[in-house]
RONUTOR-946214 format. One record per atom (N, C-alpha, C, O): residue in one letter; x, y, z. Coordinates in steps of 0.02 Angstrom, whole numbers, plus 50000, padded with zeros to 5 digits. Layout:
BEGIN
aXYZ
...
This chain:
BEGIN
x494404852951453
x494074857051403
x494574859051349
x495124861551360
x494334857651287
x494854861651218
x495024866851213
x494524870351202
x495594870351217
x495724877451220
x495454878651137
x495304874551093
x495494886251139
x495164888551080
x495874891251044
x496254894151083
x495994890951004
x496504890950959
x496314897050894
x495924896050847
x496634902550906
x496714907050824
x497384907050770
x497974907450788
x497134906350698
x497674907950678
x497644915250661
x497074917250653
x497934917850656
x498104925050635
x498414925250559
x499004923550554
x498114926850507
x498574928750449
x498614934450408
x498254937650369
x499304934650440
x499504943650419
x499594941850370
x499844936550352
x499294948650323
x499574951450255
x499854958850237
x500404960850218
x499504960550244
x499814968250237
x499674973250312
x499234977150330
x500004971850326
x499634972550423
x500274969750464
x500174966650517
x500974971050437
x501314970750479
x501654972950537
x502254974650538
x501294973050582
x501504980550638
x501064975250712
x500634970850706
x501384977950773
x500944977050830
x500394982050861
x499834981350887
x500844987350846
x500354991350854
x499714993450843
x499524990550792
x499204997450869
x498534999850828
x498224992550794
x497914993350741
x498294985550820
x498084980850773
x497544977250783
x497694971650802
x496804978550777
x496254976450825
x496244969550805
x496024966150851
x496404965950749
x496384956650742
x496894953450778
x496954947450788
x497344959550802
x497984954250848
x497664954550935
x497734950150977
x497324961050943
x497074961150988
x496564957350999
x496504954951055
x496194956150960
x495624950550971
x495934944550961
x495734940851007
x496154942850941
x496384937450959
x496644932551009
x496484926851026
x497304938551035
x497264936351087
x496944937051145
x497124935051201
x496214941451121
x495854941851183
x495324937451171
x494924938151218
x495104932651127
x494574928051113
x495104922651124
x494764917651132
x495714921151129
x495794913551112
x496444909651186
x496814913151220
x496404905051189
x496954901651228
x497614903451193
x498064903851234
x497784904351142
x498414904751123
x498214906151038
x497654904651019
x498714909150991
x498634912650932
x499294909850902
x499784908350936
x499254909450840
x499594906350789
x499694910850722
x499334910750672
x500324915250736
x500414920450671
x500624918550632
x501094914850644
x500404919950548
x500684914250498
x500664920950451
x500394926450458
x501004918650407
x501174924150348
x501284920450278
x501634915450286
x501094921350219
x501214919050169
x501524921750115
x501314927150094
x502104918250082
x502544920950042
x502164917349987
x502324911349987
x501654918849934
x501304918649896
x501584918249843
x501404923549818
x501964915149795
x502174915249723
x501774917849684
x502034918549629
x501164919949685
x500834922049628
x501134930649637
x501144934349588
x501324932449694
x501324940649679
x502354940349656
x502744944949667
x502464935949635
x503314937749614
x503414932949549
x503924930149528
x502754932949526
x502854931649444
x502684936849383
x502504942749393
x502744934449333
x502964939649274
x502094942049249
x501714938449280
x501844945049221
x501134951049196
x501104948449136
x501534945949100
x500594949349131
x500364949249036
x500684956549001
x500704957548940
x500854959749036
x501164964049029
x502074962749007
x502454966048972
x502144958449034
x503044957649051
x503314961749083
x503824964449062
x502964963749164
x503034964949208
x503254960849275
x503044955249288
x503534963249301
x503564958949364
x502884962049407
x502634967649398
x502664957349452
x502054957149501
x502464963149556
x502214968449574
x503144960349577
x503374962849610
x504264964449620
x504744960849627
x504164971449615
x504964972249585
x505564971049670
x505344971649727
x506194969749655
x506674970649692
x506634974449758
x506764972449815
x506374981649732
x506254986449805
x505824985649850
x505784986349911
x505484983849808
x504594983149865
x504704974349893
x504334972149936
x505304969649860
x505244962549876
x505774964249948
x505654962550006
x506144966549932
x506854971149984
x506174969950045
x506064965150082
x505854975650036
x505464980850094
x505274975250123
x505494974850180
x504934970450107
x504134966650119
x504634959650165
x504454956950217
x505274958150127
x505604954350157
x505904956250230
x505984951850272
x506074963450244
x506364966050295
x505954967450350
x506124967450409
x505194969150319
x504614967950370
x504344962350391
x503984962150441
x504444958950366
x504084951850406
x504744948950451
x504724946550507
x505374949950404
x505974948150468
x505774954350526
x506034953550581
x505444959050519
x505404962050604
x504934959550622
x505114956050669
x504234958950613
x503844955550619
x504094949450668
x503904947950725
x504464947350637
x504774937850682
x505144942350750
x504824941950803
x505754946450752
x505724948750818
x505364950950842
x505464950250902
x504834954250831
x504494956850875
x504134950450919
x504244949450979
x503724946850882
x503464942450915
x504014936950960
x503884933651010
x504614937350924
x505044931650965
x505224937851015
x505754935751038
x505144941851035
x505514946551104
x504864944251137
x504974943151197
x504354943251122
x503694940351179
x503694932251179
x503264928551204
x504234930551146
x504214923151175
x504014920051135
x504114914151146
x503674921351074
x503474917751001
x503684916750944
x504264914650940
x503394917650894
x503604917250824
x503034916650767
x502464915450789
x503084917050720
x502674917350658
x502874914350616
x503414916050593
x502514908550588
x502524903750533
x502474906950471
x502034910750450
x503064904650438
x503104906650368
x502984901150322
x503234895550330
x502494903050260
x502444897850239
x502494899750178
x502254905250164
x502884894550112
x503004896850054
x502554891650007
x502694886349979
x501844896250009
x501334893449973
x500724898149954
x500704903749979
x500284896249917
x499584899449913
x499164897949980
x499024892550005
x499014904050000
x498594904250073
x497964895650045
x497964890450079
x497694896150006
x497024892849973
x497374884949998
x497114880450031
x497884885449975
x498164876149973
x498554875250038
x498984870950048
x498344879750080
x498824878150138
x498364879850209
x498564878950266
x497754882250190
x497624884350244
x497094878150286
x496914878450345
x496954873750247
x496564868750278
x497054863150313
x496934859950364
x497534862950277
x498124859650352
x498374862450396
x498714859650439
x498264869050394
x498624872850469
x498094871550504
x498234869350559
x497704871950497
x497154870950522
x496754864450572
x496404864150622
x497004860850533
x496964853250556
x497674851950618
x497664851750680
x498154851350577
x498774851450611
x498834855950682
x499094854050734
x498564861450671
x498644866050729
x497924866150767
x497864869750817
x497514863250751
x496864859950791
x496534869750812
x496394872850864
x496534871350742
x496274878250753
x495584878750755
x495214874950724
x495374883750795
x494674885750812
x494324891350746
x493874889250710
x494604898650737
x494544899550695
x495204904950657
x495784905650676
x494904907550610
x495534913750575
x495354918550556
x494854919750523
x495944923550584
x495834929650578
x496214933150546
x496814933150558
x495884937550487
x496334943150461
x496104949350439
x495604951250469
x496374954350383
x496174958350366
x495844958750304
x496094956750251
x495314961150309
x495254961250235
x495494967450187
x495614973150208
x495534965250116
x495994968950062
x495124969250033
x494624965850042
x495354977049986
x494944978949945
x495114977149853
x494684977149809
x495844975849846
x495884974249776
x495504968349742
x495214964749782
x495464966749679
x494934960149661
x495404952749667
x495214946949675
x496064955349660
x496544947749698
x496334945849750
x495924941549767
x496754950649782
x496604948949858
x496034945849885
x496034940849921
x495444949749861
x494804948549883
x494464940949858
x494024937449883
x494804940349807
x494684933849786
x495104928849836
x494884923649860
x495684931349845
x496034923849888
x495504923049961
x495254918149988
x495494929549972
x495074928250049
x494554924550039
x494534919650076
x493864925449980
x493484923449970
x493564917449955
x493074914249974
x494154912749917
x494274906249909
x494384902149973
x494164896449978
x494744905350023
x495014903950088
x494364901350116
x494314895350125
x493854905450130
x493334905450183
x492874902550156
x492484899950196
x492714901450082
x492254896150074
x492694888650098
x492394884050126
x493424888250082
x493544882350104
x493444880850186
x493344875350212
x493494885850210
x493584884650294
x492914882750308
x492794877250333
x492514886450294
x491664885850300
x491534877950292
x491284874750337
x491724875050230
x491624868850221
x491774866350295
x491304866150335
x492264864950311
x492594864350361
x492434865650436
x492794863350481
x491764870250449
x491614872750485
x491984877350532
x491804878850589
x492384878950507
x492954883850527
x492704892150492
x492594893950434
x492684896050566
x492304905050547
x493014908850503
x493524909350537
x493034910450455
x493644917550437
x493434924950473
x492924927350448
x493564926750497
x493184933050535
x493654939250498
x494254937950496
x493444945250471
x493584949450458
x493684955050481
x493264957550518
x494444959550458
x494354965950507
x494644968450438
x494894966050387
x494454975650473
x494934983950409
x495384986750456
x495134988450510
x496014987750446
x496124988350502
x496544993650434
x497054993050467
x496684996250396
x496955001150353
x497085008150345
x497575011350328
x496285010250370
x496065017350347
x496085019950406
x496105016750459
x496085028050399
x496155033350440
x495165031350476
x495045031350537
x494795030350441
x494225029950489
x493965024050475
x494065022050418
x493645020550513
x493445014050524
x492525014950480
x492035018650485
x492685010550451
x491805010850387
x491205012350441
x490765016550433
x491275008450493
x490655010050517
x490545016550568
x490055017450604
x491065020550562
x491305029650592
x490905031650522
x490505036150537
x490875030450472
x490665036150411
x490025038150427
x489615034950460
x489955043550403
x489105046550418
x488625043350362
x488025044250355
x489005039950327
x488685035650254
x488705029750265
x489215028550296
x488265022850250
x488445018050243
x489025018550156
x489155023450121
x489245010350151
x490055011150094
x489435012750026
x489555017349986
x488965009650021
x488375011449949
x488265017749940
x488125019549883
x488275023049998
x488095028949980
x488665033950001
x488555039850016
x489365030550000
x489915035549979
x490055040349948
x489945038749890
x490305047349947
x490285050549878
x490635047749828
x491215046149837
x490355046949778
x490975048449731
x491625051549711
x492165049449691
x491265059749730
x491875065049730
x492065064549787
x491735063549838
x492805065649781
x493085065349841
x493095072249888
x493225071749948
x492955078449859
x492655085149895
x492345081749933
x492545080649990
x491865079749911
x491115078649965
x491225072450011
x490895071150061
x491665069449989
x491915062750060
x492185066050113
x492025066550172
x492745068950073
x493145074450143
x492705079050188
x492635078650250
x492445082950149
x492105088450193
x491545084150245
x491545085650305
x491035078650220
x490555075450270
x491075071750325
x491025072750385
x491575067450294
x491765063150330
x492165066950394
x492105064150449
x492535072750391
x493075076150434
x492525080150473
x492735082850525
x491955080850461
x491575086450499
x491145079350530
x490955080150588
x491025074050504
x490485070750547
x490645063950585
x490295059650612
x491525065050573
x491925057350592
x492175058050623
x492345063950627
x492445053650675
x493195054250717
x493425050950701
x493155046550668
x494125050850713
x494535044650715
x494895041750791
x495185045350830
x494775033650799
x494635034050853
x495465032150858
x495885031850813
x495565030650949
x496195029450954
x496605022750969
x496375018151003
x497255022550941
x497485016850936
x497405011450981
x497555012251041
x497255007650965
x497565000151016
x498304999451030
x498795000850994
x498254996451106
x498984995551123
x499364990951115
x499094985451110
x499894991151112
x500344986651093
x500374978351138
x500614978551194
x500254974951125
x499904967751166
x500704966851201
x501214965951168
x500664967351261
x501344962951312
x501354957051317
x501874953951306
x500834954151333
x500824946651328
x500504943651291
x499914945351289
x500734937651241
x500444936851203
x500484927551228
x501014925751253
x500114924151221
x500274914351208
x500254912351151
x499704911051125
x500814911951118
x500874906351064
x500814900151064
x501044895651100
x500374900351010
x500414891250994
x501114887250978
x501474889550935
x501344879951020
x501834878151028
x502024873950961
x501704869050943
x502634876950924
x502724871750877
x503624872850853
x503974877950853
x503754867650840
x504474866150828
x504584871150749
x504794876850757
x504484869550702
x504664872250643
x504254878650608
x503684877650586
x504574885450603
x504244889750605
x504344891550526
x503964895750503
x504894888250480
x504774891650444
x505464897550427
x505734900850471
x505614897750374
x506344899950351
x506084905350316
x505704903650271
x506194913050323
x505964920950295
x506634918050242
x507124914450253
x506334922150170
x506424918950087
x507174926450079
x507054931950105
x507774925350047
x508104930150034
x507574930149983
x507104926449972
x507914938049941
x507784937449870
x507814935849809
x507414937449765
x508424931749804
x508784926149773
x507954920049767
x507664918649715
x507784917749834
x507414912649830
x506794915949823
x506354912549849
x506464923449787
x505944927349753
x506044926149697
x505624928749660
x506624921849660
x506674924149596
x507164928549561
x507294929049502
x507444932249624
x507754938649612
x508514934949581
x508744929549600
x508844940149522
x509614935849541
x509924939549574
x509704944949595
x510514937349584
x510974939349646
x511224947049617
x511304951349661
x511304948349571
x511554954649569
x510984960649585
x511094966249608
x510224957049563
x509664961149593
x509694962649673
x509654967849706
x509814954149694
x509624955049765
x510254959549798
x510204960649858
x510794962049766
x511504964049806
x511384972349806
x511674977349827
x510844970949773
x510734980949744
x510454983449787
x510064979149809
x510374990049827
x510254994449847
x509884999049824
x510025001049768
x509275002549861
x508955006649813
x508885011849883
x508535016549866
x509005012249923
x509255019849961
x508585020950018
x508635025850054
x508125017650025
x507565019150034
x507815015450112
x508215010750109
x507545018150186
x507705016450235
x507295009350254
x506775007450228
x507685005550312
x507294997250304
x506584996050316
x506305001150336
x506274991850312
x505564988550294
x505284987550393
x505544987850449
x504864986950375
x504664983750478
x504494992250511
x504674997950499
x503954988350566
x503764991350610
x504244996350659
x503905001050678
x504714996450677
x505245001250709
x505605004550659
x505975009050677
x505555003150604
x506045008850564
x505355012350537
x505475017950513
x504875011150535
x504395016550503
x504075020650582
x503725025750579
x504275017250650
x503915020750711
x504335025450709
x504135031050725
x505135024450686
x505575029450700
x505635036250655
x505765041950672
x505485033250587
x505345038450525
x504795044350551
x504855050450555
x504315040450565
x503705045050592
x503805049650652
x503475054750657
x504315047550706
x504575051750760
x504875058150728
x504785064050744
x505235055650680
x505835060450659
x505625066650628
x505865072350633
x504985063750587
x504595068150531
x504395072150597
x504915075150614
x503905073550639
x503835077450675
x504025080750734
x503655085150755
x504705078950771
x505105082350799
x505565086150774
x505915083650730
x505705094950801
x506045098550767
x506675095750785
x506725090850822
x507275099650753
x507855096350776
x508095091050725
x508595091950691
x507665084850722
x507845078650697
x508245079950628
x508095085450604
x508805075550581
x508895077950542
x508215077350475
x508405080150424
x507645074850471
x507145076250428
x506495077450456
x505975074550439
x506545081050491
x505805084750524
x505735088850481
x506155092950463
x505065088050455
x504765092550388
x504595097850428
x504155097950470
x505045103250409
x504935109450433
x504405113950387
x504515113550327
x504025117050401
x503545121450352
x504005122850272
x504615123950267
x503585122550227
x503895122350157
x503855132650142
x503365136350144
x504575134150130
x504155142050096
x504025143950034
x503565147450013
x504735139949987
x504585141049913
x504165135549877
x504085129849899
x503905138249815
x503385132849790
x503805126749774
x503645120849782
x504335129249750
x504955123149740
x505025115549803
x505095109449798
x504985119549846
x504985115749911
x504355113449921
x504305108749961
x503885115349897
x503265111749926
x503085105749876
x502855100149883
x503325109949814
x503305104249769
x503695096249784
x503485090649770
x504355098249820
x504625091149803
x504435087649881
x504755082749899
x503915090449925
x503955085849979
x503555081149972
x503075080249935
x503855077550022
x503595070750035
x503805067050106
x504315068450139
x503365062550120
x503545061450194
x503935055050212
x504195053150265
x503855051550132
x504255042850111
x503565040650164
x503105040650124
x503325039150217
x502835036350250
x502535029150221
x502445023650246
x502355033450124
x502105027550105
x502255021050116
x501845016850132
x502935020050109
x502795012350106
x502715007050178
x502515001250174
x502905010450243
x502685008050300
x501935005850285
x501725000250298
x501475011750252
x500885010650258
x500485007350227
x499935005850250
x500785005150150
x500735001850106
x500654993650127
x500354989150098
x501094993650200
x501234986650217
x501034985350291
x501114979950318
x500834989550312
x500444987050383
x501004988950404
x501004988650465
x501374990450389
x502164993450463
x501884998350510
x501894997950572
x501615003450469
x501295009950510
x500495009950510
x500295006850461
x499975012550550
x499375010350548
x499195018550514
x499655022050534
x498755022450475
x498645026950480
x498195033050512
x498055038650491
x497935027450604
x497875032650648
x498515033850672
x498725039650671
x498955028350698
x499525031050731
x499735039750701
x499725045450725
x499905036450633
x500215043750594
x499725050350615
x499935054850652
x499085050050587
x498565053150618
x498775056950684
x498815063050685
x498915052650748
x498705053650821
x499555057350829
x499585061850871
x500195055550795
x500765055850816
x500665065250768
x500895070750783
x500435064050738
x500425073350697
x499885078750736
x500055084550745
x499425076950753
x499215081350804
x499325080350858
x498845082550888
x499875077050913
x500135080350952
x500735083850957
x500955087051005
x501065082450886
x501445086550864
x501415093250859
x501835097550872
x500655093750830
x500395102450830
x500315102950895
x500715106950921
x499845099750942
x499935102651002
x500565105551028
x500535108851080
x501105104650997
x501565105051046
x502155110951025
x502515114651058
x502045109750951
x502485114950910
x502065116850854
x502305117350798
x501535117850865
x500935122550805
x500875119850727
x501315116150704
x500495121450701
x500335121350628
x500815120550582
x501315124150584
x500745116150538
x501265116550499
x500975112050437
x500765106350445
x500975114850388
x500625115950319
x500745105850287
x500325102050266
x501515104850298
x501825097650279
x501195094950326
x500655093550301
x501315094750377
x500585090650432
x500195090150391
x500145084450367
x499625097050354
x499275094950327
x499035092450295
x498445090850295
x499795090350224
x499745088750185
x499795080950179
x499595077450132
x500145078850245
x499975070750246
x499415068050293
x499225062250300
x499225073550321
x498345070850342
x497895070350274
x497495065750263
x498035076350226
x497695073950175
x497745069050137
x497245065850118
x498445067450115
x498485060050084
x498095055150122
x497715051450091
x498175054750195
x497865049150211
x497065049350194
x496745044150183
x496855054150192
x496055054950166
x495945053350118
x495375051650101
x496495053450077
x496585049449997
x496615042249993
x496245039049955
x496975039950026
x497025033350043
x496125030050061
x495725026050036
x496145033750107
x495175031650149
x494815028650073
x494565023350053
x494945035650044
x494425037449984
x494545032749951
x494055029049950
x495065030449913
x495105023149854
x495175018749893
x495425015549846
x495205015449933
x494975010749965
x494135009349966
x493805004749941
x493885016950015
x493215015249989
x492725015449943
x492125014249948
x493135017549882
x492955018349841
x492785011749781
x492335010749741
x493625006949810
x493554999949778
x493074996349807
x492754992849767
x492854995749884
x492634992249913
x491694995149878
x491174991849884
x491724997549865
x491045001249849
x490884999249781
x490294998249768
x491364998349732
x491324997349655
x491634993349641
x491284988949615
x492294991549645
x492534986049633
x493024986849559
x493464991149560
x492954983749514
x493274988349451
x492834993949421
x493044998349384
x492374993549437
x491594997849405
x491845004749444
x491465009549435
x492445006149487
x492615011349483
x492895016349442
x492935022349452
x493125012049382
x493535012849334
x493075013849265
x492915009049231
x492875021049249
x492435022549201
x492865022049127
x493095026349090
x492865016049124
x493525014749048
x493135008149049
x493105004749100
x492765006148980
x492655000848941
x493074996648910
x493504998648871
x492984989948927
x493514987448927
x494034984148962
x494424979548951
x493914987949005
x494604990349059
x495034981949077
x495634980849081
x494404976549084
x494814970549116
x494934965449052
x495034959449055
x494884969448996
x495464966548959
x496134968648914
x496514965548876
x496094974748934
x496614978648931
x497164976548992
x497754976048975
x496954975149066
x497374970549095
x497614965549090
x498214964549099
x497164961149073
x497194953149039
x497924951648990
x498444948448991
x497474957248941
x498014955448867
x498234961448843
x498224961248781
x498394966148861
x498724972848852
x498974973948770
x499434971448738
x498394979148754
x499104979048689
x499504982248667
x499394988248668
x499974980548645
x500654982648652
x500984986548576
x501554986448554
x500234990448544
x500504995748509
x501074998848510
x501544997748471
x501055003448560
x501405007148571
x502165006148595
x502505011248592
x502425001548613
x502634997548636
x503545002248638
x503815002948693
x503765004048596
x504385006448607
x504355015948615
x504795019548591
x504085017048631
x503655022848655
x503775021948732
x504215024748765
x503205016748756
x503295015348837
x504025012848837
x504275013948893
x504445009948797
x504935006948846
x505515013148844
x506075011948866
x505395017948826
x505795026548813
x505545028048878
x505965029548920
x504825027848897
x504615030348962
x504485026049032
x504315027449089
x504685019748993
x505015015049084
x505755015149078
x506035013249129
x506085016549037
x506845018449049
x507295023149066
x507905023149077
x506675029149067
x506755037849067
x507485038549011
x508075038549028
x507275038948955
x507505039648884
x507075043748833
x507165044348772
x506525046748879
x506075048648811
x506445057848787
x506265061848744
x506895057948830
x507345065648783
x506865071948842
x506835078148840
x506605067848879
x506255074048906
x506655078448993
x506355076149042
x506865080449001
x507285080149067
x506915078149122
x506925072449146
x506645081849138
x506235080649193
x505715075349197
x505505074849255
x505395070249148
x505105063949148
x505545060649148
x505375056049185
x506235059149123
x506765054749113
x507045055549214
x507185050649248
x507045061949235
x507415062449288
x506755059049341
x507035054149365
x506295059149359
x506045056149405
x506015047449392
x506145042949432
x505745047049302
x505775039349291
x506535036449314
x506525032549362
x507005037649292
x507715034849333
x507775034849405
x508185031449437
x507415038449426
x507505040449498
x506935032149543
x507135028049583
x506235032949511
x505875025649508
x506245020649518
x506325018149574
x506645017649439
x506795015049429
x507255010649471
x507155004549475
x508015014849520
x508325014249550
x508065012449618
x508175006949642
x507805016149643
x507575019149726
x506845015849748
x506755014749808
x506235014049692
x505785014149682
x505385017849719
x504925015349750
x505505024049721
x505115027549737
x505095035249705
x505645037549689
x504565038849696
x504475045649675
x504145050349711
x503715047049739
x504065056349728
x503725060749766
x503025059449712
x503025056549658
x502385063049756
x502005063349715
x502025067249668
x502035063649618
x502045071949654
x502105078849617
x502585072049562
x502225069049522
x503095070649565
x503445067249526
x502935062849475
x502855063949415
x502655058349512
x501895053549487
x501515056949452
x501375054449397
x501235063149469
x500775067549420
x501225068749343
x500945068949288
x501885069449354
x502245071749299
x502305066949261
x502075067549204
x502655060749280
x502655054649220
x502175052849208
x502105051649148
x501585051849250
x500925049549216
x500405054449179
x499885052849150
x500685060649188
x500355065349119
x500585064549090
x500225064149040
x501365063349069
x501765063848978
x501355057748967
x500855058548932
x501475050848992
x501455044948984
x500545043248949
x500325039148908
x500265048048986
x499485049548953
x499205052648907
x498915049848860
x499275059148915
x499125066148883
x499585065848828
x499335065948771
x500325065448835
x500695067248783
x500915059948721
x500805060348661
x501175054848748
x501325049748715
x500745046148716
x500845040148704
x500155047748726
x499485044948718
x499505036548722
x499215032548686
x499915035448775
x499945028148801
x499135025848861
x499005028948913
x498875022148844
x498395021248891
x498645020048968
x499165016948977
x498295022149017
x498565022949062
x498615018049112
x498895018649166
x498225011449083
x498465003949117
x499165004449107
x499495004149159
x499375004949069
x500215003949053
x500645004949110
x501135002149136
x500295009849119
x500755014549167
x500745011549263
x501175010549306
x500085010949259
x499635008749322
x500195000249336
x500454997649385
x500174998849276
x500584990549284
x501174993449292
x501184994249353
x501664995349271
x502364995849285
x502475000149359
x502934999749400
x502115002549359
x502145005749436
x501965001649484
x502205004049536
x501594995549499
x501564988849506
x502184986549539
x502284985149598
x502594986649485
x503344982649492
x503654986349528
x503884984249582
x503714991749509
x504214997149532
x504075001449601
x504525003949634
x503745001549608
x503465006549664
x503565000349716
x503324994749711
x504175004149789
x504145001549857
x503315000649897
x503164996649941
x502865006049860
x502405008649911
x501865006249870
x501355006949904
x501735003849819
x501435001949799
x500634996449855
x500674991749896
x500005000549824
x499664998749852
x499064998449793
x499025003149753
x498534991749788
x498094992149728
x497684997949712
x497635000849658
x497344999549779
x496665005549779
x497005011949752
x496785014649701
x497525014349785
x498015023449780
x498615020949690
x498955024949658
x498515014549677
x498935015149625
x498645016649577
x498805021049538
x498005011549573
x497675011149502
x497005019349512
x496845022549461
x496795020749566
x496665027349573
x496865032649548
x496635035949501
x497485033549596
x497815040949559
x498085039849486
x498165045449464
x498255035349439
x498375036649395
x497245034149344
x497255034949283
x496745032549365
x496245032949325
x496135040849334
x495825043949290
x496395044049392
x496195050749411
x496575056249367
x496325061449348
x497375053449353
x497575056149293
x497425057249219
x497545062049184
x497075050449203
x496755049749131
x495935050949110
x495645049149059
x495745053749156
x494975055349200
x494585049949164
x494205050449115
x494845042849214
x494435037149208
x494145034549272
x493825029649291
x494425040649300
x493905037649382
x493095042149391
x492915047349363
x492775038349434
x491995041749444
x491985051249460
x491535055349452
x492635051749483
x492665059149522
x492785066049471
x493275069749475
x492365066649433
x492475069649370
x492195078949382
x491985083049341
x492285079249438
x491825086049470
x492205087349508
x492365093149494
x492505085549557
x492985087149624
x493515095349607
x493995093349573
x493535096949609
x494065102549619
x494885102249645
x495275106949641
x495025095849672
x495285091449698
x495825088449666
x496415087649679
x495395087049616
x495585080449567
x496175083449528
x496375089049544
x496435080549482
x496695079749432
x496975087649383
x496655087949330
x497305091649389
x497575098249346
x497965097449288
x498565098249278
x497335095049237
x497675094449174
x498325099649130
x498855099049099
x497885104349150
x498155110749140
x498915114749153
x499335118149124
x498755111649221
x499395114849261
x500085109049250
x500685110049249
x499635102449242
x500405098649253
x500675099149156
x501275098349144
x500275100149111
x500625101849069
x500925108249051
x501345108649006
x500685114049091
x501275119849099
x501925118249123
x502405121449100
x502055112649176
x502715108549223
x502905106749169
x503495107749157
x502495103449117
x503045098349059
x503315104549021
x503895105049000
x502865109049014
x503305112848950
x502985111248882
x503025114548830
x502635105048896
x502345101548811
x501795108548779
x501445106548733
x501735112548789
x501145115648769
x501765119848712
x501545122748662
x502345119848722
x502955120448662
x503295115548653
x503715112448686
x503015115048587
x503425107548544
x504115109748536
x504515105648513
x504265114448550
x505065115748537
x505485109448585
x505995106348572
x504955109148656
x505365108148704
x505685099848665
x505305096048635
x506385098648675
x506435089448639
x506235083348686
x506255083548748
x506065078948654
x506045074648718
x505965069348645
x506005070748586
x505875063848674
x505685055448626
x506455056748559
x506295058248501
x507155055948576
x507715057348550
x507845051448554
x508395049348534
């Protein structure tokens, strides 16, 4: 009899943990075949003259899939790397590896969603199933008390139905035994040099701790045991509450961390050492996350109440043009937009509170449209994710549907932070 054969193709879902397509897998098949694709389309240049994908986040993404390969080689396997478009490659793994069918996750951005959708009409031809999972969000679509069509809009009213009428359920375990499919050549993980990067990019450092599933299990330990040296201890001054942050993002950004784990690892934290305000505040992000996710999956760009909008991506125009490059260089004379943009720039990363600040001058004040902004954060941002990028900043320029929330967006307040409400203050020097 033919054994049944899966391929598995991770994309942003790099972790063992909490992973219900790795679990099915290897619970539907004779043996599983993990493959990963180093995609050239996401490490080329924007209509913008942007990079797709900058240095930090290429760093991160490279250091996670090298854990990725130990993990699975400590169970006796490995994961095929392949340096191609999933579309032009996936009907010979297929053949070659005498696969039954494939499994992955699905993405809510209109890329992504397009490659999958190109993928599975080809497999279909083929008679080969693509089977789909979400394996992303704090609650699973079919936990909502809504089907995804009758979502709120505002995100008040998602939170309050969804937390009073949802659970979130609990993780899957970490698979011990796994059977790999047997094959000689697995496939060479890309420095950054061979991204494109040059060598003085790839030699750079941006401070941010390494990429993969055990350095974000360990981040997340640390965050909630007292003692540790960064256990977010309760914030007291506003100063302090202002600049926290949990870094989390970019584990999560990339499938390193799942966001029940985080979820399940913070309330037994409270069980154990009580309430603590930071807790709450990254259970709420993750409700943020839920929300533009389902929010794309629900609308698609039609989330985005801006006319126009997909050709302002397309072909951007570049009015303004030495304006933004004062405010992607943090040069615009302003201290505190110059001090977080440098801080980006280097590290690629910013607290949020930081994000609200450059993307109000960058809006409100230098009246740059706020694609601009949405794309260079693209490049730059380790944590970068489509739904929470292009979100929180339409939420800044109130071009998203959520125009009621209480929630949302403090025009008000983040230009008291700039100071702009006195032109005295200097900045654009």
């Amino acid at each position: 009899m033919k054994s049944k054969r899966i391929l598995v193709w991770f994309r942003n879902d790099l972790r063992l943990h909490d992973n219900e397509m790795l679990v099915e897998a290897i619970a539907k098949s004779d043996s599983i075949l993990p493959v990963y694709f180093f995609d050239k389309r996401y490490f080329e240049i924007t209509p913008s003259d942007t990079l797709k994908t900058g240095t930090a986040r290429a760093r991160f993404l490279v250091e996670s899939v090298s854990a990725l390969r130990s993990a699975f080689r400590s169970l006796g396997g490995n994961i095929l790397i392949v340096h191609d478009k999933p579309e032009d490659m996936i009907l010979n793994l297929v053949e070659r590896f005498e696969i039954s069918e494939v499994y992955h996750h699905r993405e809510v951005g209109p890329e992504e969603t397009s490659i999958s959708a190109y993928v599975e009409d080809l497999l279909w031809q083929q008679k080969v199933n693509l089977r789909h999972f979400i394996g992303h969000t704090l609650y699973n679509k079919e936990d909502l008390p809504f089907p995804i069509k009758d979502i709120p809009d505002v995100f008040a009213q998602f939170k309050k139905k969804t937390e009073r009428d949802s659970i979130v359920k609990a993780c899957f375990e970490v698979p011990e035994i796994i059977n790999f499919i047997e094959n000689d050549e697995w496939g060479e993980i890309p420095a950054l040099t061979d991204l494109g990067f040059s060598a003085d990019e790839a030699a750079q450092g941006d401070g941010h701790a390494a990429g993969g599933e055990a350095a974000g299990l360990n981040h997340l330990a640390q965050l909630v045991e007292p003692g540790s040296e960064i256990y977010l201890k309760p914030s007291k001054s506003s100063s302090e509450k202002a600049s926290f942050s949990s870094k989390l993002s970019a584990w999560l950004a990339l499938g390193c961390l799942s966001p029940r784990k985080v979820y399940w690892m913070i309330r037994e934290a409270e069980g154990k050492y009580g309430s603590n305000p930071n807790f709450n505040h990254i259970l709420l992000n993750l409700l943020w996350r839920d929300y533009y996710r389902f929010m794309f999956k629900k609308h698609g760009i039609n989330f985005f109440d801006d006319p126009g909008l997909a050709k302002l991506i397309s072909a951007p125009e570049m009015m303004d043009e030495p304006l933004l490059k004062k405010w992607q260089d943090g040069t615009t004379g302003h201290v505190l937009v110059d001090k977080y943009m440098v801080e980006l720039n280097t590290s690629g990363f910013i607290s949020h509170a930081g994000r609200l600040i450059v993307s109000t001058f960058l809006v409100h004040v230098l009246k740059i449209h706020w694609t601009q902004g949405a794309i260079y954060f693209e490049e730059r941002l380790i944590d970068y994710a489509p739904a929470s990028n292009w979100g929180n900043w339409a939420n800044v320029a109130g071009a998203g549907l959520d125009h009621k929330s209480k929630n949302t967006f403090d025009l008000e307040k983040q230009m008291k932070i700039l100071g702009v409400d006195d032109f005295s203050v200097p900045f654009l020097v």
